[in-house]
C-alpha positions, 0 to 999 in steps of 0.5 A: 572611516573609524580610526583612532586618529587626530580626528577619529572621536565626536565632540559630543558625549558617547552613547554609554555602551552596556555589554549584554548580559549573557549567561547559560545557567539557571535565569528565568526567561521566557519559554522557548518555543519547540520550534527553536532550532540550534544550528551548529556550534552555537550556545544559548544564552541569556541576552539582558537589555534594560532590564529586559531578558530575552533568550538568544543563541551566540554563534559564529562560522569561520570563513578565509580572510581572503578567498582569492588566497588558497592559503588563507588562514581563517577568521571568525564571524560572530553573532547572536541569534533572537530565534522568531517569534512569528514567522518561524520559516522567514528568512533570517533577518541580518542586521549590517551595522555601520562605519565600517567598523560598528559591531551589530551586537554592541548595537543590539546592546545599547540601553533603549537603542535599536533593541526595541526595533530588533524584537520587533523585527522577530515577527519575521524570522529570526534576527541576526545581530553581526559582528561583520568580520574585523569588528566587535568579536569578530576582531582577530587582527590587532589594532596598529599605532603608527611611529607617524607623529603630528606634532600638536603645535605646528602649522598644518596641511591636508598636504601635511596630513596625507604624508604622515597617513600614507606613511602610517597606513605602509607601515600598518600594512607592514606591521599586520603582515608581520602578525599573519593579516591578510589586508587584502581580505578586508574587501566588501566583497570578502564580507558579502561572500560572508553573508552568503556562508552565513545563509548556508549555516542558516541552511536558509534559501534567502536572506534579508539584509536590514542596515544603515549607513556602511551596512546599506554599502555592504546590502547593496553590493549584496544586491549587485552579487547575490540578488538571487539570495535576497528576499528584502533589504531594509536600509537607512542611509545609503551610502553608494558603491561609489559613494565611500568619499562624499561630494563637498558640494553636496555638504554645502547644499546641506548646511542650505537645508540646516539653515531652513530648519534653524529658521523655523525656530525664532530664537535660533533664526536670530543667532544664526542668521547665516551659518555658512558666513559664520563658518567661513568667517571662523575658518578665516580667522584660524587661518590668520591667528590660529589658536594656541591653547595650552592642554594640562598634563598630569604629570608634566607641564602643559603642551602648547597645541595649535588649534587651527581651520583644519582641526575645526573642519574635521570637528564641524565634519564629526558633528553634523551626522544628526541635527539632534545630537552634534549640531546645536553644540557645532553651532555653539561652538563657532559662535563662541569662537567668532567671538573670541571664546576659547575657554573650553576648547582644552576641553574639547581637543582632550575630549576629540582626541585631537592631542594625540598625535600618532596615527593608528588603524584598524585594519576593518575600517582602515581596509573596507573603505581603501577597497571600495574606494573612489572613480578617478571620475569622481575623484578629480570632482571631489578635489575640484569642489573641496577647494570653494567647500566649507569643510574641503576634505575634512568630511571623508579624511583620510579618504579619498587621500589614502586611495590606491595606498596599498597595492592590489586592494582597490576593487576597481570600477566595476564594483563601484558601478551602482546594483540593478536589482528587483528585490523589494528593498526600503530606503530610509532618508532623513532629509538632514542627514549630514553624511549621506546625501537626499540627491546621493541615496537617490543615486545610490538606488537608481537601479532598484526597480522595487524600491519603496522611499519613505523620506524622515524630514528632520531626520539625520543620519540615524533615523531608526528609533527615532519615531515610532512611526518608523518601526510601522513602516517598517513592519509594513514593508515586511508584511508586503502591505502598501505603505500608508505614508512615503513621508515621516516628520520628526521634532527639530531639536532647539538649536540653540540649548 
């Protein structure tokens, strides 16, 4: 879940969005062909990344908020159209960002991100960057800070935590009501009747879904709903219908897999020789002398803040998404402190947005992930296994400790039962993905009869673009070829920078 909370914001650096430069007028682009299509209400424009000018379409339909409402207000659904290049009558090919809560056109716009693979995805039909309803331009529902203040300097508790957050998550409830949001309407479900009214605005007799982590979620309850009106699915990632609160269990077992891959780099074997001991060690002493660290003001003088386990879990929890990007600086991070290095943790709390005390919401990601929520099956194990884990419940919070907060918004059981489908569908694994799990994506997509597996070793919880080698899988599930490879191998970063 993505909120603006006491552990809503990765340690290390963000990816430096640029907008899409759009625009309607008189800049050289290449030339359309006659068999571009304008459906209705939307404009063409300009869409500019890194340089490179492409044409596009902004569109947008409006759908309920909430359909089970015959009094819903409606709401926006935004996206950008890259018309086809090669195959003009394929299915529109739609791209379901992550979270919940990612914006697909923000996606589409980051410099050398996933813009390469999104034109190369033209080849089969038009190209669908979405804003699902909630997020990027689609957001109608404002943003909501809570009175629910952590004070920074006091002893904490997952006990403490979920008091303040379900405190915080009613008065949100309370506060969206008031400005008109149906909260209720932020379902999974709601968002794949979505993807069915943007087929018919496509006038389009199937589609094909391609996303990764919450948008693999969103594809596969689009498989258990409306398998009829599918033609592929491409996901990365998979997360699982019963799958929004991960197994602690499971996280262990992945730093198991970590510590193989640090192994294989001498110097990196040498400073970590045992990375689950260091944690734990770490964790012990926070819990025994917590760290107070004093956080400059600019006007005022410095607050005293109390660094303590539970902070260092949910850091630990943000970082471990992608070996190449978050871990070797989680890795540096317990290192420094079994060693009595705290100099750059004001650094850090300011950068983690951990000083902020009051707890907010959006009322997307905050819903979406209440809704799906978790089997009381599931939830005992969880709570069971987070009590001996590394990062206990750090890696899902607030989940599973807002489950059932708001009346009549859980989708129940029956949606958590996992997709049967046979549409032919593509499943992406990293095998160091620290979020979603090689056992749980298996479990995930148990019931797909035509599923194709290509496992990315060394890979983490965002694999596409990683390697060019990727993209040519994709491309050839696309083009119904046999795949020539159901394993990819990508460099191990150096662990120790």
């Amino acid at each position: 879940m993505l909120n603006r909370s006491v552990f809503s914001i990765v340690i290390s650096a963000a990816l430096t969005i640029s907008l899409p430069v759009m625009a309607s007028g008189n800049e050289q682009v290449p030339a359309k062909q006659d068999t571009t299509h304008v459906y209705s209400g939307e404009t063409e424009v300009v869409f500019e990344n890194d340089g490179q000018k492409v044409q596009a379409f902004e569109g947008s339909i409006e759908v309920p908020e909430n359909r089970n409402n015959p009094d819903s207000r409606l709401v926006p659904v935004h996206y950008l159209r890259f018309p086809a290049t090669g195959n003009q009558a394929g299915s529109p090919v739609i791209y379901l960002a992550g979270g919940p809560g990612g914006s697909g056109i923000s996606t589409v716009a980051y410099p050398g991100f996933r813009f390469p693979l999104f034109m190369a995805m033209r080849e089969f039909g038009d190209v669908i960057a979405l804003d699902q309803r909630g997020t990027g331009k689609s957001k109608s529902a404002p943003g909501c800070t809570s009175k629910q203040s952590i004070p920074p300097n006091i002893p904490l508790s997952e006990t403490l935590l979920t008091q303040h957050y379900r405190l915080a998550a009613a008065e949100c409830v309370d506060f969206w009501t008031s400005k008109g949001v149906d909260v209720l309407g932020y379902t999974t479900v709601e968002s794949v009747r979505d993807l069915d009214q943007l087929r018919q605005h496509f006038g389009a007799e199937k589609i094909t879904l391609w996303g990764i982590s919450y948008g693999s979620h969103l594809a596969l309850a689009s498989l258990k709903m409306m398998p009829e009106k599918i033609d592929k699915v491409i996901i990365a990632s998979a997360e699982g219908l019963d799958q929004t609160v991960k197994l602690p269990a499971r996280t262990d077992a992945y730093f198991e897999r970590l510590q193989s891959a640090i192994n294989e780099q001498a110097k990196a074997a040498s400073s970590y020789p045992d990375i689950k001991a260091l944690m734990s060690r770490v964790h012990q002493r926070l819990d025994e002398n917590p760290i107070r660290v004093m956080m400059p003001q600019d006007d005022a003088e410095p607050i005293e803040f109390l660094f303590q386990r539970i902070h260092m879990q949910g850091l630990a929890a943000r970082m471990i998404a992608d070996p190449h990007r978050g871990v070797p600086k989680m890795l540096e991070l317990y290192a420094a402190l079994d060693q009595d290095i705290t100099e750059m943790l004001p650094m850090i709390i300011e950068r983690a947005g951990l000083n902020n005390p009051y707890v907010s919401f959006d009322v997307m990601s905050f819903a979406m992930d209440v809704a799906s929520g978790i089997t009381e099956r599931r939830r005992l194990l969880v709570e069971q296994q987070s009590k001996h884990s590394l990062l206990g419940n750090l890696l899902n919070f607030p989940m599973p400790q807002l489950n059932r907060v708001v009346d009549g918004l859980d989708l129940g059981d029956k949606f958590r039962q996992y997709p049967h489908s046979d549409v032919p569908t593509l499943l992406l694994t990293g095998t160091l993905d620290g979020r979603t799990y090689i056992k749980s994506q298996q479990e995930a997509t148990r019931g797909l009869t035509n599923l194709k597996q290509v496992v990315v070793k060394n890979g983490g919880h965002n694999v596409f673009m990683l390697t060019p080698e990727i993209t040519t899988v994709i491309q050839e599930f696309m083009r119904d070829k046999a795949l020539e490879t159901t394993e990819i191998e990508f460099q191990l970063p150096d662990f120790v920078q």
